[in-house]
Structures are given as structure tokens and as C-alpha cells.
mmCIF file as Biopython writes it, N, C-alpha, C and O atoms, coordinates in Angstrom:
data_model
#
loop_
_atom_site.group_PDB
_atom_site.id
_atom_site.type_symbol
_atom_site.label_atom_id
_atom_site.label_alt_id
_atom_site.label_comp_id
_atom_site.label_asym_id
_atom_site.label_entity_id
_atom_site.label_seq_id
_atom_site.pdbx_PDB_ins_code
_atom_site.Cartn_x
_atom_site.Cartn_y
_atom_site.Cartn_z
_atom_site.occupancy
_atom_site.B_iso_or_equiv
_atom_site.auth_seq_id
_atom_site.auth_asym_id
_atom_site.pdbx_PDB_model_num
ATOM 1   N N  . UNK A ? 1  ? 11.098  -138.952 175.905 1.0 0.0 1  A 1 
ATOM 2   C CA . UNK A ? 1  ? 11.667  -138.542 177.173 1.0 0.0 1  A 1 
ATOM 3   C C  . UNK A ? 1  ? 11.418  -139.642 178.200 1.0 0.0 1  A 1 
ATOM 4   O O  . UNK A ? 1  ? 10.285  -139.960 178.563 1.0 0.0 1  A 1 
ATOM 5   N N  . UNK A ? 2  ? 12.612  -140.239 178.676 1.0 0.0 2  A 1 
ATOM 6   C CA . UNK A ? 2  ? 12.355  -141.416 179.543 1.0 0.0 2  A 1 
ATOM 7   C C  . UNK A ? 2  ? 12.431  -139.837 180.824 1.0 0.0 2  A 1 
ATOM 8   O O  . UNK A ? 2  ? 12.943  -138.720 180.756 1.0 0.0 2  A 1 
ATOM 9   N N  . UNK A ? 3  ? 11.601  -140.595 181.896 1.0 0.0 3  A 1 
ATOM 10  C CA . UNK A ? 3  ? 11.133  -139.482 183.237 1.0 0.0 3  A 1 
ATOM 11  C C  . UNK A ? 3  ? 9.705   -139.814 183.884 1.0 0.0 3  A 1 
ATOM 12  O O  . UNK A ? 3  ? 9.094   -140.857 183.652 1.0 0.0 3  A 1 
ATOM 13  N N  . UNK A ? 4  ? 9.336   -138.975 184.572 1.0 0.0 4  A 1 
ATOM 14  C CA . UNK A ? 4  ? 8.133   -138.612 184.766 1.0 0.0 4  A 1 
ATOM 15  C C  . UNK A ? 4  ? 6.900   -137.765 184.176 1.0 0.0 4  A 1 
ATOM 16  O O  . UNK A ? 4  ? 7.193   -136.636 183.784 1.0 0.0 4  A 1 
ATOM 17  N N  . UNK A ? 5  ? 5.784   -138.099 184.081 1.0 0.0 5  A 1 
ATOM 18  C CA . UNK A ? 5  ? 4.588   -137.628 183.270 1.0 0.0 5  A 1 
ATOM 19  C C  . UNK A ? 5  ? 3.843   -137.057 185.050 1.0 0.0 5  A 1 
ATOM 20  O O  . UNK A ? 5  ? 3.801   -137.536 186.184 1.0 0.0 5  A 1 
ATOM 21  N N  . UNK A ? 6  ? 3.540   -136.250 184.608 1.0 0.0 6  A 1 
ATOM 22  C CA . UNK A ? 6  ? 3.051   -135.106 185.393 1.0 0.0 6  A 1 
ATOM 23  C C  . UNK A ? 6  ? 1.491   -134.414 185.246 1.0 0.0 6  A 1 
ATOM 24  O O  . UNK A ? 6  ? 1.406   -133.854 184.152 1.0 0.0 6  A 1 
ATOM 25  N N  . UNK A ? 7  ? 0.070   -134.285 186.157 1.0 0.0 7  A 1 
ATOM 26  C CA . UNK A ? 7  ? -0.498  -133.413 185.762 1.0 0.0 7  A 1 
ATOM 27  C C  . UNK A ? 7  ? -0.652  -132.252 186.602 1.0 0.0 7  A 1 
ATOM 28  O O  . UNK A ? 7  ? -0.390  -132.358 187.800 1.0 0.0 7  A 1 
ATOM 29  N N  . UNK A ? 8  ? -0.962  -131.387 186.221 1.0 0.0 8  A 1 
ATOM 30  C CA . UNK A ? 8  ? -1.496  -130.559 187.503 1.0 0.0 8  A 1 
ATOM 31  C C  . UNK A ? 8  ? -2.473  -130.030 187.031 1.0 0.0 8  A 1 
ATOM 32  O O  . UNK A ? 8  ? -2.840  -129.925 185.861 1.0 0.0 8  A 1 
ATOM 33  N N  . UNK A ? 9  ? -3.119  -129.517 188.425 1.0 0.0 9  A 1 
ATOM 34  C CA . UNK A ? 9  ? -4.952  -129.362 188.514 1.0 0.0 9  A 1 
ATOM 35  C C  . UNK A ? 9  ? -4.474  -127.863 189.861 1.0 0.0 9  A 1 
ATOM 36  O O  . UNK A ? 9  ? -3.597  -127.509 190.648 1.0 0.0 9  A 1 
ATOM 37  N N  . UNK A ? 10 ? -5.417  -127.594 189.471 1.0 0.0 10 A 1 
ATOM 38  C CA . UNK A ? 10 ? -5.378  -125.792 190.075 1.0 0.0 10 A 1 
ATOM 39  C C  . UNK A ? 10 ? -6.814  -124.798 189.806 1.0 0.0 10 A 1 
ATOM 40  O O  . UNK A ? 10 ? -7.204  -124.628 188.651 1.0 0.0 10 A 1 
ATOM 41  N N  . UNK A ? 11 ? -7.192  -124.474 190.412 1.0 0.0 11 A 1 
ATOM 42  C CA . UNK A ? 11 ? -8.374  -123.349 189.736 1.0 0.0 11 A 1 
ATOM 43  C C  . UNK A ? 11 ? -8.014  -122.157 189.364 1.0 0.0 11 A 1 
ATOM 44  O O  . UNK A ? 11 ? -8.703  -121.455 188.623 1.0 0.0 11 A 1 
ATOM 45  N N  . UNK A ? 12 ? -6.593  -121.730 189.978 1.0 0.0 12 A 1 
ATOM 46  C CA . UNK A ? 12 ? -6.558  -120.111 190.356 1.0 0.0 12 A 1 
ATOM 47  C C  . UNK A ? 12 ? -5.257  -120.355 188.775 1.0 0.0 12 A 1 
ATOM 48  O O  . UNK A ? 12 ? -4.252  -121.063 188.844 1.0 0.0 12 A 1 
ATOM 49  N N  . UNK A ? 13 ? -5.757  -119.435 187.328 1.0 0.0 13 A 1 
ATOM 50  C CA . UNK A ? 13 ? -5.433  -119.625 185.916 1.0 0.0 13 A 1 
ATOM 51  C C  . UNK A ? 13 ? -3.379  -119.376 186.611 1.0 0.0 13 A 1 
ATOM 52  O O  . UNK A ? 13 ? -2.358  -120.063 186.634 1.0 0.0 13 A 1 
ATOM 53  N N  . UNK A ? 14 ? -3.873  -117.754 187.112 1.0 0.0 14 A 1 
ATOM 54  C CA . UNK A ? 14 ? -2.014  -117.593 187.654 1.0 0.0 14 A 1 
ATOM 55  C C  . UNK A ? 14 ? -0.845  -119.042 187.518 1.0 0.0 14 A 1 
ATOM 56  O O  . UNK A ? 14 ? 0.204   -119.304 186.929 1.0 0.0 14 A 1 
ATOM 57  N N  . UNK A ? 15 ? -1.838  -119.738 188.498 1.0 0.0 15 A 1 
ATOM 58  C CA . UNK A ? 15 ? -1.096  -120.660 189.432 1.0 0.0 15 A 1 
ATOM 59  C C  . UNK A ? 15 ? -0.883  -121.538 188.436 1.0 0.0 15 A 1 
ATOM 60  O O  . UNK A ? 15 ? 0.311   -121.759 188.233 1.0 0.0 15 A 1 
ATOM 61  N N  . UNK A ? 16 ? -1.870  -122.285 187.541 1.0 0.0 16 A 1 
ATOM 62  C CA . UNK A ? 16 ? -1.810  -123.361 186.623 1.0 0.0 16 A 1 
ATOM 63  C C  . UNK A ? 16 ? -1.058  -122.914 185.936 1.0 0.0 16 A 1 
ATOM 64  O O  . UNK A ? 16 ? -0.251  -123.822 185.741 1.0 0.0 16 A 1 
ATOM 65  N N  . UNK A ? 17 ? -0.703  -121.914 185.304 1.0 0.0 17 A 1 
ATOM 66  C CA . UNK A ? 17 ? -0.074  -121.540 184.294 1.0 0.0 17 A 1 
ATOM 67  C C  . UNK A ? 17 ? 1.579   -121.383 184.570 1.0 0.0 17 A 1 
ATOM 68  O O  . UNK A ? 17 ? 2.548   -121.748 183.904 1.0 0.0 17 A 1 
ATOM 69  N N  . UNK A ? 18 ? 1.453   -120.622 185.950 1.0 0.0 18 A 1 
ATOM 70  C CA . UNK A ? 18 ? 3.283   -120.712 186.402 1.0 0.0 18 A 1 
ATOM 71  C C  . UNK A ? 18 ? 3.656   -122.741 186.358 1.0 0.0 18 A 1 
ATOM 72  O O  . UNK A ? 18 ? 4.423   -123.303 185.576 1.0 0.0 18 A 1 
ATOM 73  N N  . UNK A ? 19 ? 2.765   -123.436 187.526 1.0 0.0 19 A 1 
ATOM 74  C CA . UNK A ? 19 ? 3.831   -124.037 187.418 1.0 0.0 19 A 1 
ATOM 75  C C  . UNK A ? 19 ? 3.450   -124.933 186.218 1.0 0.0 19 A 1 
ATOM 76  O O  . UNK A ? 19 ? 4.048   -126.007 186.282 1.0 0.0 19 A 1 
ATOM 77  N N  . UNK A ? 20 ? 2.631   -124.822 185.135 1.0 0.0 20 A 1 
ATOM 78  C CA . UNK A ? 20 ? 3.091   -125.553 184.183 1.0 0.0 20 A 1 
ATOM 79  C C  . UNK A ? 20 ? 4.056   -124.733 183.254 1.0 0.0 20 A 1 
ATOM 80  O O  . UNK A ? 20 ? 4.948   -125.581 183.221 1.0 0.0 20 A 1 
ATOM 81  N N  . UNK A ? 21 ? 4.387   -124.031 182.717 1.0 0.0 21 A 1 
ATOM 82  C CA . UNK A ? 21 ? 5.417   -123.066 182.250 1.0 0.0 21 A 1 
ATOM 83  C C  . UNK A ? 21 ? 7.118   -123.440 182.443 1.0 0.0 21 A 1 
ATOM 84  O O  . UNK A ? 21 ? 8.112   -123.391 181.719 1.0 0.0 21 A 1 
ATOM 85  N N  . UNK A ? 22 ? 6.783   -123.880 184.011 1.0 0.0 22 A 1 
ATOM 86  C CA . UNK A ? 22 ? 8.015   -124.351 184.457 1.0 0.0 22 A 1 
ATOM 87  C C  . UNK A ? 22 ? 9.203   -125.192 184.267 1.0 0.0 22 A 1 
ATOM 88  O O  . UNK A ? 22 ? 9.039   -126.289 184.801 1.0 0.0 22 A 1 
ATOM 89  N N  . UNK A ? 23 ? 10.320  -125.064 183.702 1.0 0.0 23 A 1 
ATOM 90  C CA . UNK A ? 23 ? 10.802  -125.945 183.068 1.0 0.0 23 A 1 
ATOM 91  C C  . UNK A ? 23 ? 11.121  -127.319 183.937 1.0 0.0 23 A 1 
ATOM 92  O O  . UNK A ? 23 ? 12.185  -127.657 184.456 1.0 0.0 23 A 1 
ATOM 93  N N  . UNK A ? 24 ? 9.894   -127.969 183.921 1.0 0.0 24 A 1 
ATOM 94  C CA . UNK A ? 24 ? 9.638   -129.104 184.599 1.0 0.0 24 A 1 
ATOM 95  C C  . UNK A ? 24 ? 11.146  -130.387 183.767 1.0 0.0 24 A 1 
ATOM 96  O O  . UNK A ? 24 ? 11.739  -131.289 184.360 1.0 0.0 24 A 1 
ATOM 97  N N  . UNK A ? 25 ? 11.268  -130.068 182.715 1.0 0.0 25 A 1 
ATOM 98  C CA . UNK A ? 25 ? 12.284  -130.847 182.405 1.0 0.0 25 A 1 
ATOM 99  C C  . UNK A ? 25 ? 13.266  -131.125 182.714 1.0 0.0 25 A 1 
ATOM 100 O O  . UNK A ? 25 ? 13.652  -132.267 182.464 1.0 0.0 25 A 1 
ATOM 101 N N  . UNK A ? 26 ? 14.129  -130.184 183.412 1.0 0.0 26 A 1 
ATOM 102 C CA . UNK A ? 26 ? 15.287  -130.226 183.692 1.0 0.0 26 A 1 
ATOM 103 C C  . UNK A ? 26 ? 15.142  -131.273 184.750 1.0 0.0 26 A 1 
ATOM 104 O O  . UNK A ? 26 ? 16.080  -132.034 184.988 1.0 0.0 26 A 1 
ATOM 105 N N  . UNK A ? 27 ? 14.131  -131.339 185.325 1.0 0.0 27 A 1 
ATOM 106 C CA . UNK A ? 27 ? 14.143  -132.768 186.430 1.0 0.0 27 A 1 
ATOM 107 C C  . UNK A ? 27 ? 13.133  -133.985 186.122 1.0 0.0 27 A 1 
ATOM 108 O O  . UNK A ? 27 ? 12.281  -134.595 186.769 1.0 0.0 27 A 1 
ATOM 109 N N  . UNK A ? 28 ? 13.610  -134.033 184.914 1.0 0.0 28 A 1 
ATOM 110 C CA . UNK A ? 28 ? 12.568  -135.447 183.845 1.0 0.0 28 A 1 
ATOM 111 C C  . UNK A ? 28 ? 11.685  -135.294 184.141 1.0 0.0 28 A 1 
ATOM 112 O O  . UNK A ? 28 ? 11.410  -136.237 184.883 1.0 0.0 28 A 1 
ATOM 113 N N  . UNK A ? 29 ? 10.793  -134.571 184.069 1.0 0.0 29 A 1 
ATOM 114 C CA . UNK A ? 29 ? 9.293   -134.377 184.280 1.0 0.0 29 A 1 
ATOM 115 C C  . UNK A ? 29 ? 8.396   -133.762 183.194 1.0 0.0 29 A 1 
ATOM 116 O O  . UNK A ? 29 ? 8.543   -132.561 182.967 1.0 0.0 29 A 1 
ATOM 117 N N  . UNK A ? 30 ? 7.323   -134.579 182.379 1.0 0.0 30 A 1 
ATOM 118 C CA . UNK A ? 30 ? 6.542   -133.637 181.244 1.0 0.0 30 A 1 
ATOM 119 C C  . UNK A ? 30 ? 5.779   -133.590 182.029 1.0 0.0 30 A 1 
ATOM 120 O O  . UNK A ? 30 ? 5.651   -134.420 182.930 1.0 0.0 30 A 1 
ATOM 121 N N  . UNK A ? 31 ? 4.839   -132.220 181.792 1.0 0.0 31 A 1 
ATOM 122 C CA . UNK A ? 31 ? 3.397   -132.005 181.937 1.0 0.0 31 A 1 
ATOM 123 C C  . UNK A ? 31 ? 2.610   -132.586 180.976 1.0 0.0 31 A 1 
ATOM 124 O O  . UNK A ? 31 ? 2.652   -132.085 179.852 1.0 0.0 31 A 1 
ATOM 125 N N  . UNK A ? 32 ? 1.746   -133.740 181.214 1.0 0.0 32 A 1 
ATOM 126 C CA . UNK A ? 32 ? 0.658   -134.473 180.017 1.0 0.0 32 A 1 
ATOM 127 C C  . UNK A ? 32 ? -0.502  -133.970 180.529 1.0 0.0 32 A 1 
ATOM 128 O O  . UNK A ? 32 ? -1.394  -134.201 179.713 1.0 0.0 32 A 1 
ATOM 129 N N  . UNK A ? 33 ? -1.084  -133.174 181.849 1.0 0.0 33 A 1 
ATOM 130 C CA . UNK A ? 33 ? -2.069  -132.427 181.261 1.0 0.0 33 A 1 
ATOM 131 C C  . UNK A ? 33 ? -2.064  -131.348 182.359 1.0 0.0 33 A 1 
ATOM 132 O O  . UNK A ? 33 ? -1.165  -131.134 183.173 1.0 0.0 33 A 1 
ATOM 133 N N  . UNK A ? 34 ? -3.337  -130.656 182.214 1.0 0.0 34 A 1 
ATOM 134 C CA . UNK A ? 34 ? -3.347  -129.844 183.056 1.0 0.0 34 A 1 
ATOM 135 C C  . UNK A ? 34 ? -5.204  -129.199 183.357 1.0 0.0 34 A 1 
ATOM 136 O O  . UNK A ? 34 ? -6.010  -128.867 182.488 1.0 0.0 34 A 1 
ATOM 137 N N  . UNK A ? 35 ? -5.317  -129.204 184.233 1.0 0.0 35 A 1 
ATOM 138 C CA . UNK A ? 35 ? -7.282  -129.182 184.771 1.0 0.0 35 A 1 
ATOM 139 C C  . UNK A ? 35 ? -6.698  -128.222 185.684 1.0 0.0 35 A 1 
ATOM 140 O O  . UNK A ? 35 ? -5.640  -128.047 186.288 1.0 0.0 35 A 1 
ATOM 141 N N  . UNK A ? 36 ? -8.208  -127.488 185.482 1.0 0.0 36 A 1 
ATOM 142 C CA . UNK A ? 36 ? -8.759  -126.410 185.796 1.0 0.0 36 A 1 
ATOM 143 C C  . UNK A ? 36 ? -9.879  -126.380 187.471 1.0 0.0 36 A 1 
ATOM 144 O O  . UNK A ? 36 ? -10.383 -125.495 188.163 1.0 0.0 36 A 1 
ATOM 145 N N  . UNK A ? 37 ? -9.826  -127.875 187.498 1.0 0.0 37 A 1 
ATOM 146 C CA . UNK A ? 37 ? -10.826 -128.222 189.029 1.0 0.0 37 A 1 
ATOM 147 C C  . UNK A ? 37 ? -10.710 -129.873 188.725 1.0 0.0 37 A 1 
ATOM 148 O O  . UNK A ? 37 ? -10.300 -130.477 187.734 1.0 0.0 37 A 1 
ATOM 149 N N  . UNK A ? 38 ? -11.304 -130.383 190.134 1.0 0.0 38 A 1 
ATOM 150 C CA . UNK A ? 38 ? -11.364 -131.302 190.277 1.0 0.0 38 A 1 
ATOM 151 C C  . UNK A ? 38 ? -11.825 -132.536 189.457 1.0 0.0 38 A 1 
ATOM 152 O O  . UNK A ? 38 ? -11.186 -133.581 189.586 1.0 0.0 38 A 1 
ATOM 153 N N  . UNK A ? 39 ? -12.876 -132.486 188.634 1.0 0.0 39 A 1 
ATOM 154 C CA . UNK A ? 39 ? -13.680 -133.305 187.595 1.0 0.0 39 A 1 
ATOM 155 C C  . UNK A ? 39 ? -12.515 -133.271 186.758 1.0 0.0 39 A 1 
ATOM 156 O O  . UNK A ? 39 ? -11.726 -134.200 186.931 1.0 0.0 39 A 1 
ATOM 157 N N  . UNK A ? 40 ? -12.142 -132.156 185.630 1.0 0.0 40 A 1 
ATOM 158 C CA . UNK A ? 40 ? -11.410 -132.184 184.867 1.0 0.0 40 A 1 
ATOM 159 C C  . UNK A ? 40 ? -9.748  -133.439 185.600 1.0 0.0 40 A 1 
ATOM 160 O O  . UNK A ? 40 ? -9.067  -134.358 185.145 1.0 0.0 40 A 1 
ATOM 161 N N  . UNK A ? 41 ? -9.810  -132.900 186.492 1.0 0.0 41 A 1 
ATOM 162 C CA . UNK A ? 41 ? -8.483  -133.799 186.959 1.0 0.0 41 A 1 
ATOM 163 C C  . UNK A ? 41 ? -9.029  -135.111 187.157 1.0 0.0 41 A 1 
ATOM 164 O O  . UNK A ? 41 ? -8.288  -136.053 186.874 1.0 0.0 41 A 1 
ATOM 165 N N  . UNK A ? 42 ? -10.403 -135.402 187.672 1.0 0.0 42 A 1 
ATOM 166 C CA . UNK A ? 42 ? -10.520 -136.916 187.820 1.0 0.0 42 A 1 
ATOM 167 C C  . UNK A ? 42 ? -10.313 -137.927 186.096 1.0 0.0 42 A 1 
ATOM 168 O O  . UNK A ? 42 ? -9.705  -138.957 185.806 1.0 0.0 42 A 1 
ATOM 169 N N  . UNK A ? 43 ? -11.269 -136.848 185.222 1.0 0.0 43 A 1 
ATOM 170 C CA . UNK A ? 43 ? -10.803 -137.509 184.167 1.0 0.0 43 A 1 
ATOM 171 C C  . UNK A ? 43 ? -9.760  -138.363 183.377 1.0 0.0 43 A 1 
ATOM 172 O O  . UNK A ? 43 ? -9.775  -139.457 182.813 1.0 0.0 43 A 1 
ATOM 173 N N  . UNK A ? 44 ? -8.604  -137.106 183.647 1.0 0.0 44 A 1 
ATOM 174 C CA . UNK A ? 44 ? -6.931  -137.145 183.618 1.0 0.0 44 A 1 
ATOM 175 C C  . UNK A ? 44 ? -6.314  -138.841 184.348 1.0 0.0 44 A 1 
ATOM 176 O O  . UNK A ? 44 ? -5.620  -139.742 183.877 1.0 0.0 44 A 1 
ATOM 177 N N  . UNK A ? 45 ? -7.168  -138.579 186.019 1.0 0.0 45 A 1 
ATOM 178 C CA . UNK A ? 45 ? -6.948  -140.057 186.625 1.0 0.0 45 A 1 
ATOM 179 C C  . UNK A ? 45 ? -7.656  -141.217 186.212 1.0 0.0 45 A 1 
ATOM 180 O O  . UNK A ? 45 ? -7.319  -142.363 186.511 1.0 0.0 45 A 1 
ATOM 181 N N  . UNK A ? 46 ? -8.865  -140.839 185.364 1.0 0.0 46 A 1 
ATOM 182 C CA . UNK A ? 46 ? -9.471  -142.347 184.695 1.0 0.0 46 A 1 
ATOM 183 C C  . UNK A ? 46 ? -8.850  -142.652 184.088 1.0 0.0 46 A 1 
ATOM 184 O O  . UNK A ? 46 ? -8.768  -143.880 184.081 1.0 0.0 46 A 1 
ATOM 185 N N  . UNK A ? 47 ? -7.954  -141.945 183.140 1.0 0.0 47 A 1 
ATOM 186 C CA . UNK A ? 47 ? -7.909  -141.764 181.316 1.0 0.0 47 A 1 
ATOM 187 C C  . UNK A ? 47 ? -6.635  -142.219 181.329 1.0 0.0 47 A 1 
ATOM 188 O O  . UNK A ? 47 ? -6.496  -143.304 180.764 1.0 0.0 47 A 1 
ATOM 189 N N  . UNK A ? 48 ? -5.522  -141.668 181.860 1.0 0.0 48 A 1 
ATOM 190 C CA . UNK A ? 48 ? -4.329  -141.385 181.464 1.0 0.0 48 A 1 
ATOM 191 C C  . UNK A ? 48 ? -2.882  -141.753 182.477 1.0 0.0 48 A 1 
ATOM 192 O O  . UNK A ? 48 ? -2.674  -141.130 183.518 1.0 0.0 48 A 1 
ATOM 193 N N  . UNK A ? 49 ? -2.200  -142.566 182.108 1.0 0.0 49 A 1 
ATOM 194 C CA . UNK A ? 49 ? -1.183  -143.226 183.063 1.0 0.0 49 A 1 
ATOM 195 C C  . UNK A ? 49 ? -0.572  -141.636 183.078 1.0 0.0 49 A 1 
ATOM 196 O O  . UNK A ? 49 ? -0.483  -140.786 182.192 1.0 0.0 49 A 1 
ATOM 197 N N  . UNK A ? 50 ? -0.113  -141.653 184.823 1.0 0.0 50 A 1 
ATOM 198 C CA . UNK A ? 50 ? 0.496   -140.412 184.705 1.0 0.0 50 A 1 
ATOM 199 C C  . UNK A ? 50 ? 1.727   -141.115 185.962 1.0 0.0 50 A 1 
ATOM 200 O O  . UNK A ? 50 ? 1.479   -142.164 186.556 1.0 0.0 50 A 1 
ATOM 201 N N  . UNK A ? 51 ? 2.966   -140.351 186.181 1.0 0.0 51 A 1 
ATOM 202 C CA . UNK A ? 51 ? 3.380   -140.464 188.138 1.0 0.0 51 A 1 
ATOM 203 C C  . UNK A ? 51 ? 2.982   -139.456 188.834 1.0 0.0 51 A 1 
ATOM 204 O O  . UNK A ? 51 ? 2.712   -139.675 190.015 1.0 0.0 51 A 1 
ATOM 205 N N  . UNK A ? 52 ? 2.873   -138.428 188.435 1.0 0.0 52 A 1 
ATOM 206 C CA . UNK A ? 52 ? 2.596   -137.185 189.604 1.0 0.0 52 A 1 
ATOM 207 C C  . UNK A ? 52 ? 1.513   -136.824 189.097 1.0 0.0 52 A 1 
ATOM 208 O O  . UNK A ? 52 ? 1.172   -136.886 187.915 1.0 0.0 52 A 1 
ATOM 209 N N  . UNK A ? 53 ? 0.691   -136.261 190.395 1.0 0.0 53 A 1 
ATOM 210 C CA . UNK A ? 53 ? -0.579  -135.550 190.383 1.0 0.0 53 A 1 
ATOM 211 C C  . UNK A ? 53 ? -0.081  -134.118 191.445 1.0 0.0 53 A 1 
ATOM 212 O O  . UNK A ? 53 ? 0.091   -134.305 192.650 1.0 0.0 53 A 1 
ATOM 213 N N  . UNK A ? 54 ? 0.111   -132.727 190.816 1.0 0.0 54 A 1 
ATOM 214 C CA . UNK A ? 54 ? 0.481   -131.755 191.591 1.0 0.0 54 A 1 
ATOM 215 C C  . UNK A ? 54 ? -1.048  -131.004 191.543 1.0 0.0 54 A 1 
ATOM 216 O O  . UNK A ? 54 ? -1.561  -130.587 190.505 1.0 0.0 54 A 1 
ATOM 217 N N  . UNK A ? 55 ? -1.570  -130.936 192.701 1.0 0.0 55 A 1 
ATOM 218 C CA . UNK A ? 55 ? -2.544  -130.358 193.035 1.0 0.0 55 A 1 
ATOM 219 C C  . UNK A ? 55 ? -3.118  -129.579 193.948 1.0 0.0 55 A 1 
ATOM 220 O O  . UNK A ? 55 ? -2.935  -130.073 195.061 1.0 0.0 55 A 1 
ATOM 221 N N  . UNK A ? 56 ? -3.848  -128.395 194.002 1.0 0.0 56 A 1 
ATOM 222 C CA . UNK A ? 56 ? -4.355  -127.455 194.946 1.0 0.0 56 A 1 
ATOM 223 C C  . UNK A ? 56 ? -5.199  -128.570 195.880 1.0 0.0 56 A 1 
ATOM 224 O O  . UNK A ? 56 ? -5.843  -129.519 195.433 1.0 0.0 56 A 1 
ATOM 225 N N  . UNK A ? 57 ? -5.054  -128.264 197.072 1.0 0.0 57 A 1 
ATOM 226 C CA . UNK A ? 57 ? -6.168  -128.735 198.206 1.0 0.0 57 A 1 
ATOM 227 C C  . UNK A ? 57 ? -7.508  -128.633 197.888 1.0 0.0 57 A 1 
ATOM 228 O O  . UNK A ? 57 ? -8.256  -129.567 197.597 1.0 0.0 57 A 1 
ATOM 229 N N  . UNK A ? 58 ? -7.801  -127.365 197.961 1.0 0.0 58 A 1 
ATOM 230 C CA . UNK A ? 58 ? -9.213  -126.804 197.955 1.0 0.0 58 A 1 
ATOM 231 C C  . UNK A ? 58 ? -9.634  -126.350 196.427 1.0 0.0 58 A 1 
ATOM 232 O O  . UNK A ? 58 ? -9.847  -125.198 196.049 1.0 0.0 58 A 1 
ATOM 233 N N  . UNK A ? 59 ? -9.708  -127.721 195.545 1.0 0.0 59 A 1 
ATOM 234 C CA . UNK A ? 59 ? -10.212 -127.271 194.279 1.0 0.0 59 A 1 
ATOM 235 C C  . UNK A ? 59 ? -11.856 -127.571 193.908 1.0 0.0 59 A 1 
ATOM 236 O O  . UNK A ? 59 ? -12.418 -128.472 194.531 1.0 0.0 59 A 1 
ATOM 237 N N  . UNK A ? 60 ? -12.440 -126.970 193.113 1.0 0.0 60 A 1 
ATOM 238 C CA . UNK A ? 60 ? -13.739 -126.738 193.039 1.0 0.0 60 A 1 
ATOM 239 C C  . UNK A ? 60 ? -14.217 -128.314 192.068 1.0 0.0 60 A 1 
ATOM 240 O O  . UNK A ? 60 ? -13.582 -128.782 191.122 1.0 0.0 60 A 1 
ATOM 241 N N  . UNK A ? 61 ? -15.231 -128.750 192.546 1.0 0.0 61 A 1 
ATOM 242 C CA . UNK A ? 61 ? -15.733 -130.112 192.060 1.0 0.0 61 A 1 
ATOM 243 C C  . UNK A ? 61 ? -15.162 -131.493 192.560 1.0 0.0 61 A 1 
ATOM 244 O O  . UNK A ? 61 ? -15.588 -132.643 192.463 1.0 0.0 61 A 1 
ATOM 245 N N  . UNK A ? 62 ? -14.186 -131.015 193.054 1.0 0.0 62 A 1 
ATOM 246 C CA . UNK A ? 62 ? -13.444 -132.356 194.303 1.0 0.0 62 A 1 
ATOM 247 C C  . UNK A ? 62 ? -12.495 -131.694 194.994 1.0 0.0 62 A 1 
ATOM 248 O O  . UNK A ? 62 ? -12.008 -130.691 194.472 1.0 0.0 62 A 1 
ATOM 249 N N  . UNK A ? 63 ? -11.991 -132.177 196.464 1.0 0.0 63 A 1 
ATOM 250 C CA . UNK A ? 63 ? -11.282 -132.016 196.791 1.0 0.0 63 A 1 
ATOM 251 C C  . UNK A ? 63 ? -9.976  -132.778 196.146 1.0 0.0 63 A 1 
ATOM 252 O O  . UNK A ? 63 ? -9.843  -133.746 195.396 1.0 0.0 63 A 1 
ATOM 253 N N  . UNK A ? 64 ? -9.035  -131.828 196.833 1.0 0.0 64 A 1 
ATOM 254 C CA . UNK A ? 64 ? -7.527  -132.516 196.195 1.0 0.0 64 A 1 
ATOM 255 C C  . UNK A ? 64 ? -6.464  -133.401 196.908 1.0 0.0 64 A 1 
ATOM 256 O O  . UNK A ? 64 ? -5.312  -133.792 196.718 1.0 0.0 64 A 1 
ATOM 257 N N  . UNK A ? 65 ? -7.362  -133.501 197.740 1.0 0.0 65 A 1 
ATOM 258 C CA . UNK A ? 65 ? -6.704  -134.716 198.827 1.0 0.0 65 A 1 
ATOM 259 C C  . UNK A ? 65 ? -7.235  -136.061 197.993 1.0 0.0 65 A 1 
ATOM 260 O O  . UNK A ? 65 ? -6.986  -137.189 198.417 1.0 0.0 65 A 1 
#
């Protein structure tokens, strides 16, 4: 899939789960991962070429700013 690689980071399970569910494809977009709080998402940003980071503000172990 030529597009965008995508993660998102969220605490609240609801939320992570809708918008990864989402058929992010239809607008070239995969989800390559998805964290549960902040650490888990920093990982994602050491580790892994991504373009988008969709993220809650106020997530637990870092902020999301």
C-alpha cells in the first residue's frame, strides 16, 4: 500500500479501538501500531518510521503534545 503509516496511542480501550477499526484505508492510511499510553507510543517513535501520530492529549506516562 503506497500511503500513509499511522499510529495511534489512546488510554481510554473504546477510543483506541474505534478509531483503529476505522477504515483508515479508504484515505491511504495503515494503522502500524497502536499504544495504550504514552511509553508504549514513545517506543513506536524510537522504533518505527511512521507519518502520523493520532493521539490523546492527556495520556498516562507522557503527555501527547
Amino acid at each position: 500500500m503506497s500511503g500513509y503509516r499511522m499510529v495511534i496511542a489512546d488510554d481510554e480501550k473504546m477510543i483506541r479501538d474505534g478509531l483503529a477499526g476505522m477504515k483508515w484505508d479508504r484515505q491511504q492510511i495503515e494503522v502500524v501500531g497502536v499504544a495504550r499510553n504514552g511509553l508504549e507510543a514513545q517506543e513506536y517513535i524510537d522504533g518505527m518510521e511512521f507519518d502520523i501520530l493520532l493521539t490523546d492529549i492527556k495520556i498516562p506516562g507522557m503527555g501527547g503534545v
